[in-house]
N, CA, C, O and CB atoms as a CASP TS submission, in Angstrom:
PFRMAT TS
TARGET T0000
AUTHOR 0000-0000-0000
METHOD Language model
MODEL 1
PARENT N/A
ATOM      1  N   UNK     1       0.828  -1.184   0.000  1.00  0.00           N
ATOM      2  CA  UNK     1       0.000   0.000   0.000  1.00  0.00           C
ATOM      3  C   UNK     1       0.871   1.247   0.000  1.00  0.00           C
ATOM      4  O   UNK     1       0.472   2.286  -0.526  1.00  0.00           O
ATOM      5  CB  UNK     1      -0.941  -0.002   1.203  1.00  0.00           C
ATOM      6  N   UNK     2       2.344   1.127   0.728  1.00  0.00           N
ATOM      7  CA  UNK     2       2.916   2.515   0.936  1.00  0.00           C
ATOM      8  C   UNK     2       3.331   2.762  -0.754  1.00  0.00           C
ATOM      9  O   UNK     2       3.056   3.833  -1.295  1.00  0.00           O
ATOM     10  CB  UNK     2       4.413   2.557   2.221  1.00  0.00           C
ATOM     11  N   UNK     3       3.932   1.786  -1.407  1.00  0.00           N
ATOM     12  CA  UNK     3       4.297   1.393  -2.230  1.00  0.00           C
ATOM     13  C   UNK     3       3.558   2.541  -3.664  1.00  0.00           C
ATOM     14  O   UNK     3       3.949   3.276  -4.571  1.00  0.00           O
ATOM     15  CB  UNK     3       4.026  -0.110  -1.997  1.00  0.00           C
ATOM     16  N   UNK     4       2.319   2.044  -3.063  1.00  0.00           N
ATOM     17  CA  UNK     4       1.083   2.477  -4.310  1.00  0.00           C
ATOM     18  C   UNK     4       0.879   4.132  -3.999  1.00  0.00           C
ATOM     19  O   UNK     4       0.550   5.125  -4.649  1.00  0.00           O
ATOM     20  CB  UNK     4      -0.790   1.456  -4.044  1.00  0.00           C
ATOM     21  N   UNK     5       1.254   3.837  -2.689  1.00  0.00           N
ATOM     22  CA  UNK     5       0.685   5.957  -2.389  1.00  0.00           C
ATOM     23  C   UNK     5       2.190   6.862  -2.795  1.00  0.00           C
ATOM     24  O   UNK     5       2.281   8.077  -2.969  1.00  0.00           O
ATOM     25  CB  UNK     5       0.207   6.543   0.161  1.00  0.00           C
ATOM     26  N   UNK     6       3.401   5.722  -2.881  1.00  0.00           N
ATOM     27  CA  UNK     6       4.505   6.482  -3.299  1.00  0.00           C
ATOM     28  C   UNK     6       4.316   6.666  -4.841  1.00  0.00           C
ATOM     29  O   UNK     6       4.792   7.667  -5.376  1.00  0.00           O
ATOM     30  CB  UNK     6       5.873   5.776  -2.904  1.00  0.00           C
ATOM     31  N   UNK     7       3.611   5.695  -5.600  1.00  0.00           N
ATOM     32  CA  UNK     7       3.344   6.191  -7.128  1.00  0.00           C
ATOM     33  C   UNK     7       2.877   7.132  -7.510  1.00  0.00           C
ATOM     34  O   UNK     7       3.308   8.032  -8.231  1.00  0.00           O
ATOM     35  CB  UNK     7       2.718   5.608  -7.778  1.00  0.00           C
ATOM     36  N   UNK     8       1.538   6.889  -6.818  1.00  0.00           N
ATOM     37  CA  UNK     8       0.409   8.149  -6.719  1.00  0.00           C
ATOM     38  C   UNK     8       1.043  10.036  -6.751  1.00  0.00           C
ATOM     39  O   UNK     8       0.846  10.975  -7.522  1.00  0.00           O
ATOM     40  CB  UNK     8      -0.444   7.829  -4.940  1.00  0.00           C
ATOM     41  N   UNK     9       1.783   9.871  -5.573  1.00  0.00           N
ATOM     42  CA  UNK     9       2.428  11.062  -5.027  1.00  0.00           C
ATOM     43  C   UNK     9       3.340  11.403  -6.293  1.00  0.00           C
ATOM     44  O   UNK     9       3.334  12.469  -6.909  1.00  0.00           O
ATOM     45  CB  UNK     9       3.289  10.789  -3.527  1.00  0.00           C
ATOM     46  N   UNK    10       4.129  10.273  -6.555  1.00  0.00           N
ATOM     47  CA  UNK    10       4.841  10.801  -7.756  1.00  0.00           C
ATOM     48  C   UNK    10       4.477  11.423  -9.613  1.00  0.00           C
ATOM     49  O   UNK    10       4.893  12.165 -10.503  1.00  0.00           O
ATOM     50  CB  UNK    10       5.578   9.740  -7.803  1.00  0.00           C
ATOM     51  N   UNK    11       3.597  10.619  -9.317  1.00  0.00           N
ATOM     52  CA  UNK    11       2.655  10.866 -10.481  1.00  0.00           C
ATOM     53  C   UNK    11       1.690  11.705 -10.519  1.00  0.00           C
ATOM     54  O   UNK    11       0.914  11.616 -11.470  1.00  0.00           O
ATOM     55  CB  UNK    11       2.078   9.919 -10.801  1.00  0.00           C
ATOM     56  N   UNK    12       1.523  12.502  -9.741  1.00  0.00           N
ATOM     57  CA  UNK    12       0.609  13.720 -10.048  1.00  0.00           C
ATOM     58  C   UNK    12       1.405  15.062  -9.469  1.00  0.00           C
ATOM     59  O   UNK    12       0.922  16.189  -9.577  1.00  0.00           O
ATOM     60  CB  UNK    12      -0.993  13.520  -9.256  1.00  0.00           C
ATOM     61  N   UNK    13       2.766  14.776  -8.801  1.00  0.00           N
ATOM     62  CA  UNK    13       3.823  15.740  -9.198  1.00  0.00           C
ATOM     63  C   UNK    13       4.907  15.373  -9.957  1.00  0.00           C
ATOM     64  O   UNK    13       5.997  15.493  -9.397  1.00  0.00           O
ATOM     65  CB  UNK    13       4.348  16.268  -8.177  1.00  0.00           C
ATOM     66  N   UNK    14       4.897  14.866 -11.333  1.00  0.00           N
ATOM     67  CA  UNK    14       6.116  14.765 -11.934  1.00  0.00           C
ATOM     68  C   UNK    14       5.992  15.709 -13.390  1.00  0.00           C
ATOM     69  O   UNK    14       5.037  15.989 -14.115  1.00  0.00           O
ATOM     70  CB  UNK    14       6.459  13.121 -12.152  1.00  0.00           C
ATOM     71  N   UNK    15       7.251  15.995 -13.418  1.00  0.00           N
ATOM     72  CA  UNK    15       6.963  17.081 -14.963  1.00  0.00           C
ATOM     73  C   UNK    15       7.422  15.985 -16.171  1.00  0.00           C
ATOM     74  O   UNK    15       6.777  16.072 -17.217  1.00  0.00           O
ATOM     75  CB  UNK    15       8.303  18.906 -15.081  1.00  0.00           C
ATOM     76  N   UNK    16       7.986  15.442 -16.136  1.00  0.00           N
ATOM     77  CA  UNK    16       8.116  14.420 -17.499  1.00  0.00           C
ATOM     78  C   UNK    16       7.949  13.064 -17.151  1.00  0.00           C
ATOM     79  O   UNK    16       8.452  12.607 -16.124  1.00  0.00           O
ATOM     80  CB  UNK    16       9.566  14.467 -18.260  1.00  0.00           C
ATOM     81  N   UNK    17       7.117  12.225 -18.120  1.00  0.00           N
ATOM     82  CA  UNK    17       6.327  11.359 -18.005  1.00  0.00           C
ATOM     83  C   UNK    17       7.180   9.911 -18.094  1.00  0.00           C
ATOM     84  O   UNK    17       6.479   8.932 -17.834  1.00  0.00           O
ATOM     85  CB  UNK    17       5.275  11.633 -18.990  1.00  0.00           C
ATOM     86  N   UNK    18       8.112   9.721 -18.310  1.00  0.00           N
ATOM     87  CA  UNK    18       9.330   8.846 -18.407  1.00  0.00           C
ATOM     88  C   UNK    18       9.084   7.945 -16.711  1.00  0.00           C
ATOM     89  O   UNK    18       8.925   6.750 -16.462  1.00  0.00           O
ATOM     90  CB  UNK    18      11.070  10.025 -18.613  1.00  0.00           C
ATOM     91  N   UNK    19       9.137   8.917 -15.998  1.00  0.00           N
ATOM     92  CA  UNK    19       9.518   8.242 -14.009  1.00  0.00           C
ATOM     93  C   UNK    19       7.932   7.834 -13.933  1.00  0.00           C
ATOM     94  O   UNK    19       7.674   6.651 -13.709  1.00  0.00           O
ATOM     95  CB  UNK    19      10.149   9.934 -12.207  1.00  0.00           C
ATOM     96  N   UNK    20       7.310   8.378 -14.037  1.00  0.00           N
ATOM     97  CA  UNK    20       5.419   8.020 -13.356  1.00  0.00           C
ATOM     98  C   UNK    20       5.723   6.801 -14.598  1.00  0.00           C
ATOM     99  O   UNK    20       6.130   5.810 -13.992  1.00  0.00           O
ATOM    100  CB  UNK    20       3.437   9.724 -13.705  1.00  0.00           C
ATOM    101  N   UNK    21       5.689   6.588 -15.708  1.00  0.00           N
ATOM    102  CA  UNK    21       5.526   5.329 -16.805  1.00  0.00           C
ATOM    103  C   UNK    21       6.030   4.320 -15.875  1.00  0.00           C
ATOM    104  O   UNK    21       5.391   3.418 -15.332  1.00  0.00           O
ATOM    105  CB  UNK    21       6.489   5.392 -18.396  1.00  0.00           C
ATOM    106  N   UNK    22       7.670   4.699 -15.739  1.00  0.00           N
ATOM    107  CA  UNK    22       8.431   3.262 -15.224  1.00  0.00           C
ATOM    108  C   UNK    22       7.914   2.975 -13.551  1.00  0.00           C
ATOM    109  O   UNK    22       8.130   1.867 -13.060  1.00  0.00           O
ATOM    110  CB  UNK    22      10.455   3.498 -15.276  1.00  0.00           C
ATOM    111  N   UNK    23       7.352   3.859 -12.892  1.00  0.00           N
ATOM    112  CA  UNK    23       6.883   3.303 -11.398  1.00  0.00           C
ATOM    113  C   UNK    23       5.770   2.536 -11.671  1.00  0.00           C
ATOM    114  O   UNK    23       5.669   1.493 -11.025  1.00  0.00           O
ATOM    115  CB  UNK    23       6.463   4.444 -10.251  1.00  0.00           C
ATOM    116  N   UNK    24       4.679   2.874 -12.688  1.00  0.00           N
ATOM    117  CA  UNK    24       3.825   2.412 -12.912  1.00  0.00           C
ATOM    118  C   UNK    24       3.854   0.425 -13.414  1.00  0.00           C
ATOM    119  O   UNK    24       3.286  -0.652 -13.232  1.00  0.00           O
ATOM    120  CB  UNK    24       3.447   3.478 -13.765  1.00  0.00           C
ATOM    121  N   UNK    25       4.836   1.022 -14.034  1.00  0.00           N
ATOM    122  CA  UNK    25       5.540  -0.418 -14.939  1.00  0.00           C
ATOM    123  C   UNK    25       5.934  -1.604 -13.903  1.00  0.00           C
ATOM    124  O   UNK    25       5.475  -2.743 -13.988  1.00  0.00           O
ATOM    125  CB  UNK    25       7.220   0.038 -15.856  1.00  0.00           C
ATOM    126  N   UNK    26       6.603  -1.287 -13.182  1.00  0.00           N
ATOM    127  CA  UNK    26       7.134  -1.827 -11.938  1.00  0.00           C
ATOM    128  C   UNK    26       5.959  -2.235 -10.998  1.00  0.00           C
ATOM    129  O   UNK    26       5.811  -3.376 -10.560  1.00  0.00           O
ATOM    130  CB  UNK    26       8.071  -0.772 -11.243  1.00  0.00           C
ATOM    131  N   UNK    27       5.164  -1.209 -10.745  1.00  0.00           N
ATOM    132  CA  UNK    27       3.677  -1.675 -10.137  1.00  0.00           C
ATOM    133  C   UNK    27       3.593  -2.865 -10.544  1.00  0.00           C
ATOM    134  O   UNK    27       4.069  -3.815  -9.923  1.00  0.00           O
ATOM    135  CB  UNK    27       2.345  -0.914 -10.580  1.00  0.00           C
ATOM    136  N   UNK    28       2.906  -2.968 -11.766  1.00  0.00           N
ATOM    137  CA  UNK    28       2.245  -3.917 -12.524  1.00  0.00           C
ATOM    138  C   UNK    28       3.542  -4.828 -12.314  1.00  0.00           C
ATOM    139  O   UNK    28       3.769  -5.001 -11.116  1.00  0.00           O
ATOM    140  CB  UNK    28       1.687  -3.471 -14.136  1.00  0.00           C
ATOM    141  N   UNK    29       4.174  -5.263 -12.909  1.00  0.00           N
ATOM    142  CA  UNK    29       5.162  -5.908 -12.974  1.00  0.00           C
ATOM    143  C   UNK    29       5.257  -7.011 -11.396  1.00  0.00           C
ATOM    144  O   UNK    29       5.117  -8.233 -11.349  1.00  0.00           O
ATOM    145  CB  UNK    29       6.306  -4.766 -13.265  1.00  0.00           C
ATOM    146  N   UNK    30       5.494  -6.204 -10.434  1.00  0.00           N
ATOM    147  CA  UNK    30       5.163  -6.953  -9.220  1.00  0.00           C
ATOM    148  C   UNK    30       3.936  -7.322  -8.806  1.00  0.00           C
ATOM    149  O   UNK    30       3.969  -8.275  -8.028  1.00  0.00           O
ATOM    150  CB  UNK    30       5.559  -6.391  -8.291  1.00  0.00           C
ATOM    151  N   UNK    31       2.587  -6.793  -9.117  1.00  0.00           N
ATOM    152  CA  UNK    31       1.760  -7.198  -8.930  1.00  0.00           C
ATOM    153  C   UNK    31       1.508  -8.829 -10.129  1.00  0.00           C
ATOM    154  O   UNK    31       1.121  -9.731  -9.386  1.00  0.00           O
ATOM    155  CB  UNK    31       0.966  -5.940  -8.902  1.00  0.00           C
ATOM    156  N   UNK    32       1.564  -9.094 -10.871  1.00  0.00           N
ATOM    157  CA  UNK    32       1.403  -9.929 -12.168  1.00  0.00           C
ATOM    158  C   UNK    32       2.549 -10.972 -11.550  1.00  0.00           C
ATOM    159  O   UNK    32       2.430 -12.132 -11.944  1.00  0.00           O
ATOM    160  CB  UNK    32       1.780  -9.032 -13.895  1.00  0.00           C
ATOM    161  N   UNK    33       3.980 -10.613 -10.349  1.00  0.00           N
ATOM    162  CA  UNK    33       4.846 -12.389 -10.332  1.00  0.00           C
ATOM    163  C   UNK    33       3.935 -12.403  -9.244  1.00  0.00           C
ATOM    164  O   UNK    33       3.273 -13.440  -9.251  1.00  0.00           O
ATOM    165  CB  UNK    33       6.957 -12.831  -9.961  1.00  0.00           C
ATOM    166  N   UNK    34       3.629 -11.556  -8.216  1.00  0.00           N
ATOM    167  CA  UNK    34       3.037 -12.124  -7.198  1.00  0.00           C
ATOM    168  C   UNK    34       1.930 -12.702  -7.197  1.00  0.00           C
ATOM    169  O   UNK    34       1.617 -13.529  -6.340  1.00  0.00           O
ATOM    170  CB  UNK    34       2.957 -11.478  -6.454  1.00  0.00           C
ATOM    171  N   UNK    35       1.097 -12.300  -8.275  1.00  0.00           N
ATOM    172  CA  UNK    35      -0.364 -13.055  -8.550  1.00  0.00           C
ATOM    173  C   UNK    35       0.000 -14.574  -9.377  1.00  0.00           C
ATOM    174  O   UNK    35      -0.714 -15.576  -9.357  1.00  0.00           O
ATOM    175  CB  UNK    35      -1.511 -11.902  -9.713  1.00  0.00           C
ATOM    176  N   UNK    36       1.240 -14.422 -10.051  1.00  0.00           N
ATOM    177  CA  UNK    36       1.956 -15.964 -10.676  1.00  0.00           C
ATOM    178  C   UNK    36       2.461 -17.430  -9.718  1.00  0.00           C
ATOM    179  O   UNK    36       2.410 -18.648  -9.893  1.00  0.00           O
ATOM    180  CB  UNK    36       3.484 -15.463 -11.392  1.00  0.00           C
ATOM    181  N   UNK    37       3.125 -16.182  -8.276  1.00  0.00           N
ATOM    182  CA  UNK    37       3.783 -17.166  -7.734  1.00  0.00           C
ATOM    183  C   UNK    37       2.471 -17.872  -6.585  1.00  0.00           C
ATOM    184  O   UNK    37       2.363 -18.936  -5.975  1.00  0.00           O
ATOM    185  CB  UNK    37       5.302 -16.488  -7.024  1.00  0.00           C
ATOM    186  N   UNK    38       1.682 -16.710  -6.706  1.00  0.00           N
ATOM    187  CA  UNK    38       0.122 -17.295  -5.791  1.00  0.00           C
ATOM    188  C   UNK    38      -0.537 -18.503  -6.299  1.00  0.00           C
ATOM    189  O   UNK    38      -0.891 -19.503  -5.676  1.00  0.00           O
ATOM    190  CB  UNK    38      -1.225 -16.161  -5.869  1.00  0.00           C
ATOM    191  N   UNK    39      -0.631 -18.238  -7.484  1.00  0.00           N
ATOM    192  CA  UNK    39      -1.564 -19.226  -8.285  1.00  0.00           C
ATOM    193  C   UNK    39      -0.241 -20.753  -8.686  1.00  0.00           C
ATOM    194  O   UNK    39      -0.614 -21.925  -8.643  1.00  0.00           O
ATOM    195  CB  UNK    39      -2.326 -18.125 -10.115  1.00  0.00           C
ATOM    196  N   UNK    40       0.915 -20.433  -8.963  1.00  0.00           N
ATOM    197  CA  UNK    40       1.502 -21.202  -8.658  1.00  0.00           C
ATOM    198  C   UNK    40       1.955 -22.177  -7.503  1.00  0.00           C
ATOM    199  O   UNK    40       2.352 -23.323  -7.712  1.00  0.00           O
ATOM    200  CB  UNK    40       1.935 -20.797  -8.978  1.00  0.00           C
ATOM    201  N   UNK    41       1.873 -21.725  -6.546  1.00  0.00           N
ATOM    202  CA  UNK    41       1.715 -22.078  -4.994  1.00  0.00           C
ATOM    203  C   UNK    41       0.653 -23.255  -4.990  1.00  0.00           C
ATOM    204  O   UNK    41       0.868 -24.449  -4.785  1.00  0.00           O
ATOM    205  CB  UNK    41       1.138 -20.682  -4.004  1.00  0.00           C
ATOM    206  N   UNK    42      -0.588 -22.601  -5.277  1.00  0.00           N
ATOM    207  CA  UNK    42      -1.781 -23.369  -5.057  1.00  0.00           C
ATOM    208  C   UNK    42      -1.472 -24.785  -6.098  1.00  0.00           C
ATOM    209  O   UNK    42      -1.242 -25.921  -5.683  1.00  0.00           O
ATOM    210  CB  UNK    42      -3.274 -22.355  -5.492  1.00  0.00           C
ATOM    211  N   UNK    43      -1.543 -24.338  -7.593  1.00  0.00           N
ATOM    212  CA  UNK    43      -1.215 -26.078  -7.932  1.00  0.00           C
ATOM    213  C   UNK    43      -0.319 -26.788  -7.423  1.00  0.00           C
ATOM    214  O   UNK    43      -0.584 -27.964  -7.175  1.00  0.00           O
ATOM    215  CB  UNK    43      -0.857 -26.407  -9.172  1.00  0.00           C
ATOM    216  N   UNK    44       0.950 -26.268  -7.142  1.00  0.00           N
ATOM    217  CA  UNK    44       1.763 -26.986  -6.313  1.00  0.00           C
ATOM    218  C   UNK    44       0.883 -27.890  -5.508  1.00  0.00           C
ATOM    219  O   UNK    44       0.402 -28.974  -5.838  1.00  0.00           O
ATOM    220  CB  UNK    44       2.600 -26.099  -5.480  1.00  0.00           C
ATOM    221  N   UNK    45       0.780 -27.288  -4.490  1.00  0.00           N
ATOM    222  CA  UNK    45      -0.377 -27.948  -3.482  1.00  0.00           C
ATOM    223  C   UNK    45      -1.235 -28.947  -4.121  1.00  0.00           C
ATOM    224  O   UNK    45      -1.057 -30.152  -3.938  1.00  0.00           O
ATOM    225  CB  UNK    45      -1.404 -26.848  -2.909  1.00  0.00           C
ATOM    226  N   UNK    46      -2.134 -28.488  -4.845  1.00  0.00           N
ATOM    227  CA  UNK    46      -2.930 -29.276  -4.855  1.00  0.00           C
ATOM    228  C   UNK    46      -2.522 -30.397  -6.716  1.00  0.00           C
ATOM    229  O   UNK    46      -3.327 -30.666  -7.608  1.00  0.00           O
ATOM    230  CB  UNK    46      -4.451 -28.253  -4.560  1.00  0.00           C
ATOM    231  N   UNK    47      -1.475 -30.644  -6.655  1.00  0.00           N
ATOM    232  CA  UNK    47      -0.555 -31.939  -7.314  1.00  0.00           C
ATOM    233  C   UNK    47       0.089 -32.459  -6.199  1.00  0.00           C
ATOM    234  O   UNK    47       0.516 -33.573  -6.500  1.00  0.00           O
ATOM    235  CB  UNK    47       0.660 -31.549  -8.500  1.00  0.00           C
ATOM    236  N   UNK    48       0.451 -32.070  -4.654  1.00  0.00           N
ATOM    237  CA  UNK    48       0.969 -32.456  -3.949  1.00  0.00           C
ATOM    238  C   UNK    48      -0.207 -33.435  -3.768  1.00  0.00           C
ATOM    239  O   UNK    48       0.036 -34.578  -4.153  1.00  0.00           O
ATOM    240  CB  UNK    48       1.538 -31.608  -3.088  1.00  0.00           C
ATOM    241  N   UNK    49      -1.307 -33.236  -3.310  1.00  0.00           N
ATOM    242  CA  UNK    49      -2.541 -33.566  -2.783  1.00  0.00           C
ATOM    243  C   UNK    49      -3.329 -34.876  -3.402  1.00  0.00           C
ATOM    244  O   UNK    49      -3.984 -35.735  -2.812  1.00  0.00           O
ATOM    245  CB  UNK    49      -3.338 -32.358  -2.942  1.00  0.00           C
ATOM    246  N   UNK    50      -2.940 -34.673  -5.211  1.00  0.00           N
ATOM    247  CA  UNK    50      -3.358 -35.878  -5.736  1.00  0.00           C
ATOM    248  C   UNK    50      -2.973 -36.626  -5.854  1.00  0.00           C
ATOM    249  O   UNK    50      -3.583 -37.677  -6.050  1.00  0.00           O
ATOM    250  CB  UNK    50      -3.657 -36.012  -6.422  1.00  0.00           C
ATOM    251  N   UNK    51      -1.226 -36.461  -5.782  1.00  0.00           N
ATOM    252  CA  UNK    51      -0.218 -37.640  -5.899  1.00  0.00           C
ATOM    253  C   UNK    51      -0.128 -38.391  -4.586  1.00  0.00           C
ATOM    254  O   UNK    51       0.257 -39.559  -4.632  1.00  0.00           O
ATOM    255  CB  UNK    51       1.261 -37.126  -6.296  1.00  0.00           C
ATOM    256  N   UNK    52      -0.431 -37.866  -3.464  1.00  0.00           N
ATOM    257  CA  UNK    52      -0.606 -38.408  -2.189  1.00  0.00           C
ATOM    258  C   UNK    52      -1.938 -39.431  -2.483  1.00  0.00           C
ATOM    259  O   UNK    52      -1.815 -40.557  -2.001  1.00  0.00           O
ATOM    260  CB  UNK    52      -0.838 -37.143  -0.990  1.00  0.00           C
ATOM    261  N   UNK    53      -3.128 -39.166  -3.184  1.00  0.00           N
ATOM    262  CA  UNK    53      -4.105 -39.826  -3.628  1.00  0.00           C
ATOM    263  C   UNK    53      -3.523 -40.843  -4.294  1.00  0.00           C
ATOM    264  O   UNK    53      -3.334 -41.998  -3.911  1.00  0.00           O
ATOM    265  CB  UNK    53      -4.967 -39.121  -4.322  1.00  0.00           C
ATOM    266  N   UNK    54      -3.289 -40.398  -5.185  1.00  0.00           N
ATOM    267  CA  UNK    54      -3.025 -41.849  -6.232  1.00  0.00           C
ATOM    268  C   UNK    54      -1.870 -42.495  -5.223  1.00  0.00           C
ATOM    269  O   UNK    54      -2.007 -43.713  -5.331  1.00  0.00           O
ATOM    270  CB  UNK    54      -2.251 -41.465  -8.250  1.00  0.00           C
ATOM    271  N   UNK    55      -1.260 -42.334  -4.693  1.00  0.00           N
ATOM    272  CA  UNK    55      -0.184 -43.072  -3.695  1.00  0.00           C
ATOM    273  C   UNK    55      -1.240 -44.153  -2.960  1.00  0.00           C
ATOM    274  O   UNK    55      -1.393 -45.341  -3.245  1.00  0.00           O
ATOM    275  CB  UNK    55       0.684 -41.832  -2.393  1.00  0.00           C
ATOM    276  N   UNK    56      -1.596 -43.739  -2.417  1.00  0.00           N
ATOM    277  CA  UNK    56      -2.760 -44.386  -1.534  1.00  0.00           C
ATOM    278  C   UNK    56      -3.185 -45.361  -2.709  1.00  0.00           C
ATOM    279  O   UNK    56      -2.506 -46.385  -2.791  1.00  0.00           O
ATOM    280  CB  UNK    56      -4.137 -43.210  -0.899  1.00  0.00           C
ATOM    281  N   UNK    57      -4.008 -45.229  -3.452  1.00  0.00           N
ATOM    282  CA  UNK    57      -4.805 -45.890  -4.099  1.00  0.00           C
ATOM    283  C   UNK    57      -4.080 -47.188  -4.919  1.00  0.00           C
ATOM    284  O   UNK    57      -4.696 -48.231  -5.142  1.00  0.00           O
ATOM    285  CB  UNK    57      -5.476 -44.910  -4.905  1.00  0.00           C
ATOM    286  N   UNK    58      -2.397 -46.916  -5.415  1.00  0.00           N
ATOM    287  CA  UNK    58      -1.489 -47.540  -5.851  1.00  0.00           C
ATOM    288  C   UNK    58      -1.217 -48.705  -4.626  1.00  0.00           C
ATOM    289  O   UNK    58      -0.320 -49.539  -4.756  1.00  0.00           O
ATOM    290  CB  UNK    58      -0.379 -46.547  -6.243  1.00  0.00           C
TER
END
C-alpha cells in the first residue's frame, strides 16, 4: 500500500512522463509475479494432494 501511495504522489507531481511510466511499470510488474507465484503455490499444493491420492490408491 505505501508502495502504491509512493506512485500516486509521484505521479501527479512529476513534470516528465518517463519516471510516473516506469513506477507504474514496476507496479504492474510486481503485482502480475506475485499473482503468478500465488496461483503457482496453489497447484503446487494441490498436485501435492493428488499424488498423495493416487499413492494411496497404488
Amino acid at each position: 500500500m505505501l508502495s502504491g501511495g509512493t506512485v500516486l504522489v509521484r505521479v501527479l507531481h512529476a513534470d516528465d512522463s518517463g519516471l510516473p511510466l516506469l513506477l507504474f511499470l514496476l507496479l504492474v510488474a510486481g503485482a502480475a509475479l506475485g499473482l503468478v507465484v500465488t496461483v503457482l503455490r496453489a497447484l503446487l499444493r494441490q498436485a501435492t494432494d493428488l499424488r498423495t491420492d493416487m499413492e494411496a490408491v497404488i
